[in-house]
C-alpha positions as CSV (number, residue, x, y, z in Angstrom):
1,X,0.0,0.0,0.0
2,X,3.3,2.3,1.0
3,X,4.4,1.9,-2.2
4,X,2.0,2.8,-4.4
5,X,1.5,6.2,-2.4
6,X,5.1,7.0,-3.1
7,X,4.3,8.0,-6.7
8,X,1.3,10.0,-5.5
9,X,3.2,12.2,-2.9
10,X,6.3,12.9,-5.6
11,X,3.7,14.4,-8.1
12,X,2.2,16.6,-5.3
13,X,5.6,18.0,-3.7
14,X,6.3,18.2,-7.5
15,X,3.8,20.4,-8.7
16,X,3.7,22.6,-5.2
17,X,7.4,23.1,-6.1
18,X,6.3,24.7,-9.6
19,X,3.8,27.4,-8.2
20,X,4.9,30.3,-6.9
21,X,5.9,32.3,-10.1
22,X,4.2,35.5,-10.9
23,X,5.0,39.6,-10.9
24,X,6.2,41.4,-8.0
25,X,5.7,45.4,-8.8
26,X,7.6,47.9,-6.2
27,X,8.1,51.3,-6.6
28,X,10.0,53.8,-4.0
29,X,10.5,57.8,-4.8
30,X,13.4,60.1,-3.7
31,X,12.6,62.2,-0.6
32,X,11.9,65.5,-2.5
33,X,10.2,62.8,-5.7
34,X,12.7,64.3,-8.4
35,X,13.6,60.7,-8.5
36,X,11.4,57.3,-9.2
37,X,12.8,53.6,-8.9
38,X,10.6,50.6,-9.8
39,X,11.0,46.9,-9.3
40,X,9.6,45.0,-12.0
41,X,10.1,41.1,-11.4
42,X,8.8,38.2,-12.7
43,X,9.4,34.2,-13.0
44,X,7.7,31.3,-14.8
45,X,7.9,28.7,-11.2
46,X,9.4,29.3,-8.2
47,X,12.4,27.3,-8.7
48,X,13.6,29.9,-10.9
49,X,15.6,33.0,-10.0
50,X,13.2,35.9,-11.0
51,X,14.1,38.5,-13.3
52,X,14.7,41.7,-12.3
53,X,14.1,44.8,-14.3
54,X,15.3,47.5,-12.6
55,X,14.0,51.0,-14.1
56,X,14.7,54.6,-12.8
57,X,13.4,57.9,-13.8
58,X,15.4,61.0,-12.0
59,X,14.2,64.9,-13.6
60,X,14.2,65.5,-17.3
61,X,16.4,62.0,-17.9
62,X,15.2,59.3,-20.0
63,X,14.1,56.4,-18.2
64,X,16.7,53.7,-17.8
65,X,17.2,50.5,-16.4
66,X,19.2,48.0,-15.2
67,X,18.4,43.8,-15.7
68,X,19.4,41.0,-13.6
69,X,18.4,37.9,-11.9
70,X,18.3,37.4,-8.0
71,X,17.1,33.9,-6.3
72,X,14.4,34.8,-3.4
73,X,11.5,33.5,-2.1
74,X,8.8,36.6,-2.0
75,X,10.0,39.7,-3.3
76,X,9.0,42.6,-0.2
77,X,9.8,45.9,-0.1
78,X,11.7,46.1,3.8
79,X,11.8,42.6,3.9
80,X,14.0,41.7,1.2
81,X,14.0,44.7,-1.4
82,X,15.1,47.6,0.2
83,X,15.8,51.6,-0.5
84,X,18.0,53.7,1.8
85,X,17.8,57.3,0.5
86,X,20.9,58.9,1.8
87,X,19.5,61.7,0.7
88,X,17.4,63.3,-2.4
89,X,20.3,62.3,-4.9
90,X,21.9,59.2,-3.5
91,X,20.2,55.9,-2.4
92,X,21.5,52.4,-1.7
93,X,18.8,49.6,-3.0
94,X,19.0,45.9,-1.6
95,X,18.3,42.5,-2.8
96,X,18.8,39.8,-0.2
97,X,18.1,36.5,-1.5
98,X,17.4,33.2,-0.4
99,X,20.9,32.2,0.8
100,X,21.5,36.0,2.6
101,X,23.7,37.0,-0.2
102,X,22.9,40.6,-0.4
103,X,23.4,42.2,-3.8
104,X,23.8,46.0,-4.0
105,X,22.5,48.7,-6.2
106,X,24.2,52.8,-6.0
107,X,22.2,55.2,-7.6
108,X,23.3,58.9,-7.9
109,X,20.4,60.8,-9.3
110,X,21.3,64.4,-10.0
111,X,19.5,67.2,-12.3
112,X,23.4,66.8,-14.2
113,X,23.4,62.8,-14.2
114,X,22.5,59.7,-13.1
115,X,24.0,56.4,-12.7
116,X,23.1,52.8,-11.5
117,X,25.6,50.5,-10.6
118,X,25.7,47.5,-9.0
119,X,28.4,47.5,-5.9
């Protein structure tokens, strides 16, 4: 009887495994608003890392962005996706994923420039 339950239980950690995909949406502003950064991030399943499209509008700049992939359960804004605004022109944004590997983002948002790097 064991034995033919086996079978059963693999298929149902199985497909649990491949839910969890989706489209996480976060968005964060400068202090003063000259400056807009959105999280766009999605995956197929949960086993896979989700992509990361990283887009920031600062004064009369074009929007740019930044891509990448992070491995995470949820993605939360002050859990695991956060923005430290040093002040109007310079903020921090973290990324800490499933095995507390934190991966950093420096932007410097100035009416002369911006720039997104990953440090």
């Amino acid at each position: 009887m064991i034995h033919r339950l086996i079978p059963v239980l693999l298929l149902i950690f199985t497909l649990q495994a491949c839910e969890g995909g989706g489209v996480t949406y976060i968005t964060d502003k400068s202090p003063a608003g000259h400056t807009t950064i959105t999280v766009n991030a999605s995956r197929s399943v949960a086993l896979e890392p989700w992509k990361i499209n990283l887009q920031v509008k600062a004064y009369d700049f074009k929007e740019g962005s930044l891509k990448f992939e992070i491995y995470a359960g949820e993605l939360k804004q002050d859990e695991n996706v956060n923005f430290d605004w040093k002040d109007e022109n310079n903020c921090i944004i973290s990324f800490t994923q499933s095995d507390d590997v934190v991966r950093k983002f420096q932007l410097i948002a100035t009416p002369d420039r911006v720039q997104l790097a990953e440090i």
